[in-house]
C-alpha positions as CSV (number, residue, x, y, z in Angstrom):
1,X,103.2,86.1,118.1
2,X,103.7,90.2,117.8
3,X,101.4,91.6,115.3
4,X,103.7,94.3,114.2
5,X,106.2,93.7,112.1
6,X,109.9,94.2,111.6
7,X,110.6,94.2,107.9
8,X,109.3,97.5,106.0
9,X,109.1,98.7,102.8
10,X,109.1,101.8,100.0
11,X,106.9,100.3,98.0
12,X,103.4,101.8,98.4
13,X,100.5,98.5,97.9
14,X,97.5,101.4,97.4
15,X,99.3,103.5,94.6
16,X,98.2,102.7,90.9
17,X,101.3,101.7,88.3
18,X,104.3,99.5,88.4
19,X,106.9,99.6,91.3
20,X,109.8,97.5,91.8
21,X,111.1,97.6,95.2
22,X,112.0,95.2,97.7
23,X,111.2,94.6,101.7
24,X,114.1,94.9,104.7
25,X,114.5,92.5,106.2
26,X,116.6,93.5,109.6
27,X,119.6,91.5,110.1
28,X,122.9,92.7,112.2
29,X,126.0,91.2,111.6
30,X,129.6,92.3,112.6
31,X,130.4,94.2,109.5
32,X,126.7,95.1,109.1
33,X,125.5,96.8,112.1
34,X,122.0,98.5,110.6
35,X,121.8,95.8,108.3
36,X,118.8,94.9,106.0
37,X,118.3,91.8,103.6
38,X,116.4,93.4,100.6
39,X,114.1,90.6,99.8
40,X,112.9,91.5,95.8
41,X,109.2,92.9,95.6
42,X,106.6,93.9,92.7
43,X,103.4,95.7,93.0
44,X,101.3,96.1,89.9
45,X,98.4,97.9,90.8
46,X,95.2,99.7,88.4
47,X,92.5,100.6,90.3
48,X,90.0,99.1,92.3
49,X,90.0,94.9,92.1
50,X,91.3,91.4,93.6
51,X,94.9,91.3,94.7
52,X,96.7,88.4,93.3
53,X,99.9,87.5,95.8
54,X,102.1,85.7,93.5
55,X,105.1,83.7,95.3
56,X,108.5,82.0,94.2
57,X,111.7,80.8,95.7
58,X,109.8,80.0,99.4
59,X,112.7,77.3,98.9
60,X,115.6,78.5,97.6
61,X,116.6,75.5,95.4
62,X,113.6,75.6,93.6
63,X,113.9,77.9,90.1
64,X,110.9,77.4,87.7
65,X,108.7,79.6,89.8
66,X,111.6,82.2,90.1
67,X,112.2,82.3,86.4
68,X,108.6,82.0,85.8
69,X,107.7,85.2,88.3
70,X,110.3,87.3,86.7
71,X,109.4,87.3,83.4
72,X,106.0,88.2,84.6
73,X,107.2,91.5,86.8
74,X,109.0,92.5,83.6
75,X,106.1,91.7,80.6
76,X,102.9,92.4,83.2
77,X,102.2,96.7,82.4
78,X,100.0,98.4,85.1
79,X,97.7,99.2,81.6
80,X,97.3,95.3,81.7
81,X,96.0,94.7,85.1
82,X,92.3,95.5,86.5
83,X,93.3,95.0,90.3
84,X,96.7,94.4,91.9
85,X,99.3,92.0,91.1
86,X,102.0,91.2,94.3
87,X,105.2,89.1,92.9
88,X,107.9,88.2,95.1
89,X,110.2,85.7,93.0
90,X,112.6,85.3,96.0
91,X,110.8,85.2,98.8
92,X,113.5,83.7,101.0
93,X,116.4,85.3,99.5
94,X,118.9,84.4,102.0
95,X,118.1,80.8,100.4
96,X,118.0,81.5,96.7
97,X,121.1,83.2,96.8
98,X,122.7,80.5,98.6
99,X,120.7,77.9,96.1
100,X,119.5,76.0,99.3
101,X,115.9,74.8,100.2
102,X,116.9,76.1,103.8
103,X,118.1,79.9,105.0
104,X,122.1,79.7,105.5
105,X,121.2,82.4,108.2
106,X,119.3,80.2,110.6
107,X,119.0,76.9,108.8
108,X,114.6,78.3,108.7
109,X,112.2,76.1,106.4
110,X,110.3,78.8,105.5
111,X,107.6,76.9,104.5
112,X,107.2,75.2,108.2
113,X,107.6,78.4,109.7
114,X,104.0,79.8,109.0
115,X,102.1,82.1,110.7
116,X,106.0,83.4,112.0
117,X,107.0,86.0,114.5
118,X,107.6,89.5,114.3
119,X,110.6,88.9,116.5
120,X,111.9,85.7,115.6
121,X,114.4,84.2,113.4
122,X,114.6,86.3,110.0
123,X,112.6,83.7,108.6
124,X,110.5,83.7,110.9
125,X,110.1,87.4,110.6
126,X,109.4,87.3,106.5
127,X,106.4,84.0,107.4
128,X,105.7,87.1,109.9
129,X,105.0,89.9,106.9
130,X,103.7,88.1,104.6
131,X,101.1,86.4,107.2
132,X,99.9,89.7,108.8
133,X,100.7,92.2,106.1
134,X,100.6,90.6,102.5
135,X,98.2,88.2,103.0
136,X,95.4,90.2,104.3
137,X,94.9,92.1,101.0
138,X,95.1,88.8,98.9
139,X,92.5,87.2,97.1
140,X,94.0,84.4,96.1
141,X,97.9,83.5,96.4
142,X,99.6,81.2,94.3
143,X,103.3,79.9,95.1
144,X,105.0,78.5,92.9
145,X,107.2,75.5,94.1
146,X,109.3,72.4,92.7
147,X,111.2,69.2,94.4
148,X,114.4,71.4,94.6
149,X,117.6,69.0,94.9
150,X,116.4,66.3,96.6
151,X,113.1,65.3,94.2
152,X,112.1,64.9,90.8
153,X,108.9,65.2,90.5
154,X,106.0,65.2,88.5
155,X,104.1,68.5,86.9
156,X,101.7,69.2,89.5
157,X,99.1,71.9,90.7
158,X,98.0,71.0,94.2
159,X,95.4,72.5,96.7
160,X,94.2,71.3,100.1
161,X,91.0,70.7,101.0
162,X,88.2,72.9,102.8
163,X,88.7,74.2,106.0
164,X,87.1,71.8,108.2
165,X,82.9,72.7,109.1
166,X,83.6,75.3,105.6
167,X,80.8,74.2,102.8
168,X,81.9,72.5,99.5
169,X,82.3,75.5,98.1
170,X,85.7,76.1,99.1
171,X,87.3,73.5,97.6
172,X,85.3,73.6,94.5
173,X,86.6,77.2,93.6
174,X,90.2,75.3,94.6
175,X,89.4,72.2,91.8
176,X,88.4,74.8,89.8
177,X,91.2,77.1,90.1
178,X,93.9,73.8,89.3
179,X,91.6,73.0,86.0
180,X,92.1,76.6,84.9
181,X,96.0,76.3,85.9
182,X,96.5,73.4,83.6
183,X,98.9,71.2,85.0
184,X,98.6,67.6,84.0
185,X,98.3,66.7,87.7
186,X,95.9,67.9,89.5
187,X,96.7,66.9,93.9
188,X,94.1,67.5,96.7
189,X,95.7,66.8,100.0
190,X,93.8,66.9,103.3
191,X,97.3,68.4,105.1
192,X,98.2,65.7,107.5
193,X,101.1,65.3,105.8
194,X,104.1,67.6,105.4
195,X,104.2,70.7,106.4
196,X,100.9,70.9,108.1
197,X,99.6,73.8,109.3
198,X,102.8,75.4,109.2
199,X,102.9,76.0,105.5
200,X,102.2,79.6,103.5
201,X,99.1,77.2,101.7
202,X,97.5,76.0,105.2
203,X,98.1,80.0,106.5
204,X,96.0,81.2,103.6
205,X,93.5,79.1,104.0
206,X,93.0,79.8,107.7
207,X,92.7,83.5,106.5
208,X,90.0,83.0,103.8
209,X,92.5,83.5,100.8
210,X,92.3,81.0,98.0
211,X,95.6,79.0,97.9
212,X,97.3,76.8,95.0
213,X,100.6,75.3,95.1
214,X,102.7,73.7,92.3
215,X,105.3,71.3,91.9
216,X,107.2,71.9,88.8
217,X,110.3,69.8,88.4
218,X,113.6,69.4,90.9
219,X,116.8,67.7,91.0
220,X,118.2,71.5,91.2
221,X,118.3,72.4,87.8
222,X,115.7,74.3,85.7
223,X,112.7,72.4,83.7
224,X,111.8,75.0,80.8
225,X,108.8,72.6,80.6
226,X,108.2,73.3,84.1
227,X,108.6,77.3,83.6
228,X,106.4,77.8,81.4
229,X,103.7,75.8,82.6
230,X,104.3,78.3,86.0
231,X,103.9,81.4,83.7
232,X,101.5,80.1,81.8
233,X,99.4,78.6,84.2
234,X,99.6,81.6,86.6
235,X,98.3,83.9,83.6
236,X,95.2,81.4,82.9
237,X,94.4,81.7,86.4
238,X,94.8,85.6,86.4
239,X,92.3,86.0,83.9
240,X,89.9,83.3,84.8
241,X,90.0,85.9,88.1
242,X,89.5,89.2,86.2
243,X,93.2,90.4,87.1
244,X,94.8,90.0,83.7
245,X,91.3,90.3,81.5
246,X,92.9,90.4,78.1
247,X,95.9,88.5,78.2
248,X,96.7,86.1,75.3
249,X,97.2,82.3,77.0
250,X,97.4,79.3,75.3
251,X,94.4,77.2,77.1
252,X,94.7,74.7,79.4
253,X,95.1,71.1,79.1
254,X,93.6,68.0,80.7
255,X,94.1,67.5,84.5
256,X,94.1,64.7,85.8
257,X,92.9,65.1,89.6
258,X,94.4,62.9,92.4
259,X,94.8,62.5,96.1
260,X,97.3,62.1,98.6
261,X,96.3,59.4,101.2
262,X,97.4,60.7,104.4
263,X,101.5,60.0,105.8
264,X,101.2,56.2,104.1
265,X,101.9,58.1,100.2
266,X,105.3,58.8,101.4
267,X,107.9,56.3,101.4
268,X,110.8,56.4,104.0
269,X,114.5,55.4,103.3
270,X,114.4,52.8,107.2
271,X,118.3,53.0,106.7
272,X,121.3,54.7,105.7
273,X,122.6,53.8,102.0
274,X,122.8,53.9,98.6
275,X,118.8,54.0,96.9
276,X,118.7,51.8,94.2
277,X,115.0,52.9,92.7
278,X,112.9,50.6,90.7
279,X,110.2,52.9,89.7
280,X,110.0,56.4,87.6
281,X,108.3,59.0,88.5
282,X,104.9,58.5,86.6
283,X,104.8,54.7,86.9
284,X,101.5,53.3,88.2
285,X,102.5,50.8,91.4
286,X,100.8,48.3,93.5
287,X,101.3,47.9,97.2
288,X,103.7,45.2,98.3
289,X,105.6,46.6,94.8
290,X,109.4,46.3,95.1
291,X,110.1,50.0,94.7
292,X,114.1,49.6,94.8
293,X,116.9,49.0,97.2
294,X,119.3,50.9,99.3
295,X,122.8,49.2,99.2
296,X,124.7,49.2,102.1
297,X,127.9,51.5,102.8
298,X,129.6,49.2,105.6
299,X,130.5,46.6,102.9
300,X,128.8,43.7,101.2
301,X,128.7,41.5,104.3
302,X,126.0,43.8,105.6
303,X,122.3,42.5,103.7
304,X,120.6,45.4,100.8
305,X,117.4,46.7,101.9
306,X,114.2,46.1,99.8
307,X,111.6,49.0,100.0
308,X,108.4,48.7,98.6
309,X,105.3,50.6,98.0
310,X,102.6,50.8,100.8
311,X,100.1,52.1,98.5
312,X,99.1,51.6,95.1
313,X,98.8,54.1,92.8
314,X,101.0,57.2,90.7
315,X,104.2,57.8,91.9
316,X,104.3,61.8,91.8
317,X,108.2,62.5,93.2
318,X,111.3,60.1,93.6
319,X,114.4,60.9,95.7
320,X,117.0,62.8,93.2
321,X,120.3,62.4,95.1
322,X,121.1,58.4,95.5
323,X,123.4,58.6,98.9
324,X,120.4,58.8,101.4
325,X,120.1,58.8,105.6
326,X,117.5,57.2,107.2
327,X,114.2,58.9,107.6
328,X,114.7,60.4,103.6
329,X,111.6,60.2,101.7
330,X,112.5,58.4,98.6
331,X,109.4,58.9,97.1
332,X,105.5,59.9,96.9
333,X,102.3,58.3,95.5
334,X,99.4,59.7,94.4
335,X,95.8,57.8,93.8
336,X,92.9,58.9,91.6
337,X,90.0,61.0,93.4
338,X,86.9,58.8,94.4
339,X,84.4,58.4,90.9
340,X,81.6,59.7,93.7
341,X,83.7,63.3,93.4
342,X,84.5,63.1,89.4
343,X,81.0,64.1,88.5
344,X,81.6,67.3,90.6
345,X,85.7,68.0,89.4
346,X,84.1,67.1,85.4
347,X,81.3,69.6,86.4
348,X,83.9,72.6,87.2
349,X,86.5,71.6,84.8
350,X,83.2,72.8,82.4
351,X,82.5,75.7,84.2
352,X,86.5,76.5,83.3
353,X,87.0,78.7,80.4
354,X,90.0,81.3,79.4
């Protein structure tokens, strides 16, 4: 992976004030020959402090955090801040402006594409700047995600745990940090799952920078519950840090922390079909639970497929769209952190105040 990077920028990250601006992104096309992508950028900066990165629209398809982020850039004054503030509501803006979770330039996950390369894909190339160039001056980044067309899901704040031979302390500034957000679901994950170590969370954290993800909503369409918890929650956690000292929040509610238990939370659709769910997101389940059915397409001669739960617990995301292909996760479960770890999470939701 090159260390220098492609994209650049007019926007200067050491000079105090407001600046809107955006990064280039390079990208040649037929029509285009010195082509550049602007990609939208904000830098809020007053004097000497901890740099918040804030992040939306790593998916395209995903709006509360986009929403959410602009209303920030345009309320947040320099006079406000004590530190620097980074917002890029669009991160992958070849996807948000095509509303897909995906780039329409190079099909790129952005958030499976972490650390990037300097001269790779152009998605590649933005995992690229913001691994080498914004992350670096971050003390903590916070992006802002939801379950985009294919998911519902619950409103979540999620963190993964320690770096592995870290001390407790890590992840205790992380449980912290998702108390002070305020969603009503609180998810530690251990990253086996998902994305991995390619994801912008599992990045920061091999860099030292505090990292918090959400999930906000889905099914493509815009949860004003779910954007304001974003805002809202972002600005708790902005003043909690001593970025945003003064700023007027309502405070946070009850969180209710929970786990993801390795690849066995997810649920996969085994064949092509129809999903018939049984369960809402939010339900408590058993394993062996029927979760639902996926009918057939080739006719009513063919049997319906039963799918059930493999764990028990909270279901925390359910497939949105019902025509599904095999391999699909249909949905996600969640169980309650161990009582031997509650003392500790009760311990620094006290320590919590805003």
């Amino acid at each position: 992976m090159a260390s220098t990077t492609r994209i650049w920028t007019d926007v200067d990250f050491d000079k105090d004030g407001k600046q809107f601006g955006c990064l280039r992104l390079p990208f040649s096309t037929d029509l285009s020959a010195y082509g550049t992508i602007p990609i939208p950028i904000v830098c809020i900066k007053n004097g000497a402090g901890p740099t918040a990165l804030l992040i939306a629209g790593n998916h395209g398809d995903e709006y509360e955090g986009q929403v959410a982020l602009a209303k920030l850039a345009r309320q947040i004054e320099a006079r406000d801040v004590s530190g620097r503030i980074i917002l890029l509501p669009a991160l992958n803006y070849p996807a948000v402006i095509a509303g897909r979770r995906v780039s329409p330039l190079d099909e790129g996950n952005l958030n499976r594409m972490f650390p990037g390369d300097a001269n790779g894909t152009p998605t590649q190339m933005i995992a690229h700047y913001v691994t080498k160039i914004l992350l670096p001056m971050a003390s903590i980044v916070i992006d802002l995600h939801s379950g985009g067309r294919s998911l519902h899901y619950l409103p979540c704040c999620m963190i993964r745990s320690g770096r592995s031979g870290s001390s407790d302390m890590e992840t205790s500034k992380l449980i912290e940090l998702m108390h002070v957000f305020g969603a009503p679901y609180g998810s530690i994950s251990d990253g086996s799952a998902g994305g991995g170590a390619t994801t912008l969370s599992a990045t920061a954290q091999a860099l030292g920078v505090l990292a918090i993800t959400t999930e906000l909503g889905g099914g493509a369409y815009l949860s004003s519950t779910g954007e304001a918890l974003a805002r809202d929650g972002t600005v708790r956690c902005l003043k909690h840090l001593g970025i945003l000292p003064n700023a007027p929040v309502a405070p946070a509610g009850t969180t209710r922390i929970m786990r993801v238990n390795g690849k066995q939370a997810f649920a996969y659709a085994p064949v092509r079909g129809i999903f018939e769910p049984m369960i809402e997101i939010g339900d408590e389940v058993v394993a062996g639970q029927c979760a639902g059915f996926i009918h057939p397409l080739d006719g009513p001669d063919h049997p319906v497929t039963v799918v059930q739960c493999a764990q028990s617990g909270l279901v925390a995301c359910r497939r949105a769209p019902a025509l599904t292909e095999a391999g699909d996760c249909l949905f996600k479960v969640m169980t309650d952190q161990a009582m031997s770890s509650v003392d500790v999470l009760r311990h620094f939701a006290s320590m919590c105040s805003v």
